[in-house]
C-alpha positions as CSV (number, residue, x, y, z in Angstrom):
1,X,58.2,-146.8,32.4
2,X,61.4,-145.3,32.2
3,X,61.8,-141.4,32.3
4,X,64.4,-140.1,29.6
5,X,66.9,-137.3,31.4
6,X,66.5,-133.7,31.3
7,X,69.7,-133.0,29.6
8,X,68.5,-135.2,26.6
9,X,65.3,-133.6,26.7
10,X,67.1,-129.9,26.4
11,X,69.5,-131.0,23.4
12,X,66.7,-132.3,21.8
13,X,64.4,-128.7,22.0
14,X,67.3,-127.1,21.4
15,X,68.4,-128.9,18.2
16,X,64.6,-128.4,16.7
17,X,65.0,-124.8,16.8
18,X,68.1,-124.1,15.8
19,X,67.2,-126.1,12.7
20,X,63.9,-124.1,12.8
21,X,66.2,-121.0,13.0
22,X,68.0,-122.0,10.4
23,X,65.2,-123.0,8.1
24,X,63.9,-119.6,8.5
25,X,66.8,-117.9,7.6
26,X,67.3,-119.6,4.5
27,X,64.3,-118.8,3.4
28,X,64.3,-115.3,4.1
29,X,67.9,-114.6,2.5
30,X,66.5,-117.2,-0.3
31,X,63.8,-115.0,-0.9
32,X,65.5,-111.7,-0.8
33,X,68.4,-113.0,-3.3
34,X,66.0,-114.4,-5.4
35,X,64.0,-111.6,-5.4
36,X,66.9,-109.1,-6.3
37,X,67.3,-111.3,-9.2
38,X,64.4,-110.9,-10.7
39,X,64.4,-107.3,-9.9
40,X,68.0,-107.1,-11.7
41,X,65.5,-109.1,-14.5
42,X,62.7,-106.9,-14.8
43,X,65.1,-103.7,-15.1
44,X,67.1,-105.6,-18.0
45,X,70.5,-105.4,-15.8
46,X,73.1,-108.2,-17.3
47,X,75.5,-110.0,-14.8
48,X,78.3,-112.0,-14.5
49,X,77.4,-115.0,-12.5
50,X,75.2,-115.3,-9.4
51,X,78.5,-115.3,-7.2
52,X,78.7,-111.4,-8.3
53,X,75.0,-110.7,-7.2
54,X,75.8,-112.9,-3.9
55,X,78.9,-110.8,-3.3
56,X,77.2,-107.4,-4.3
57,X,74.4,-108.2,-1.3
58,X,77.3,-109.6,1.0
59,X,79.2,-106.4,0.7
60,X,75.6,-103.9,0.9
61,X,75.0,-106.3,3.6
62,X,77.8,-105.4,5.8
63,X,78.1,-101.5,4.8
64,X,74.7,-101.8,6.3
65,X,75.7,-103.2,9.0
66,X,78.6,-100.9,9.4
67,X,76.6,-97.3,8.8
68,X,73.4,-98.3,11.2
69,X,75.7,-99.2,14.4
70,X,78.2,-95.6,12.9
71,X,76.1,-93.5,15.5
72,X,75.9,-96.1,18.3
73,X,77.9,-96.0,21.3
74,X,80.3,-98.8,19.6
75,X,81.9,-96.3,17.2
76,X,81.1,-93.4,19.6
77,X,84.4,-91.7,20.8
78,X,81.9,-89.7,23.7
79,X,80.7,-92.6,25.2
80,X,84.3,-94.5,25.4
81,X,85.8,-94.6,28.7
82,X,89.7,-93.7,28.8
């Protein structure tokens, strides 16, 4: 019986979870569009399309982003090195 080679081994574990990454992901950004939807819903707020709700949560996604890393030593004149 014939042994198949480590490197095809490693491609193959490493193809199953980056598609289990992946699967994950979508399903949590699924959820949390879907869900802002329905809040949007609930609240009787009107929109355009669902493009303008994906954009709105792209944009609060990366002023997010952009105010929780503000204080870290990426943005921090102190801690840059002349």
């Amino acid at each position: 019986m014939k042994r198949k080679s480590r490197g095809m081994d490693r491609l193959i574990a490493f193809f199953i979870v980056g598609a289990m990454v992946l699967i994950i992901l979508a399903i949590l950004m699924g959820s949390y569009f879907f869900g802002f939807i329905s809040f949007l819903k609930v609240m009787g707020v009107e929109y355009e399309s669902y493009w303008a709700i994906y954009l709105f949560l792209f944009f609060i996604f990366v002023f997010g982003f952009i105010a929780f890393f503000k204080d870290t030593h990426f943005f921090n004149e102190e801690c840059q090195t002349e």
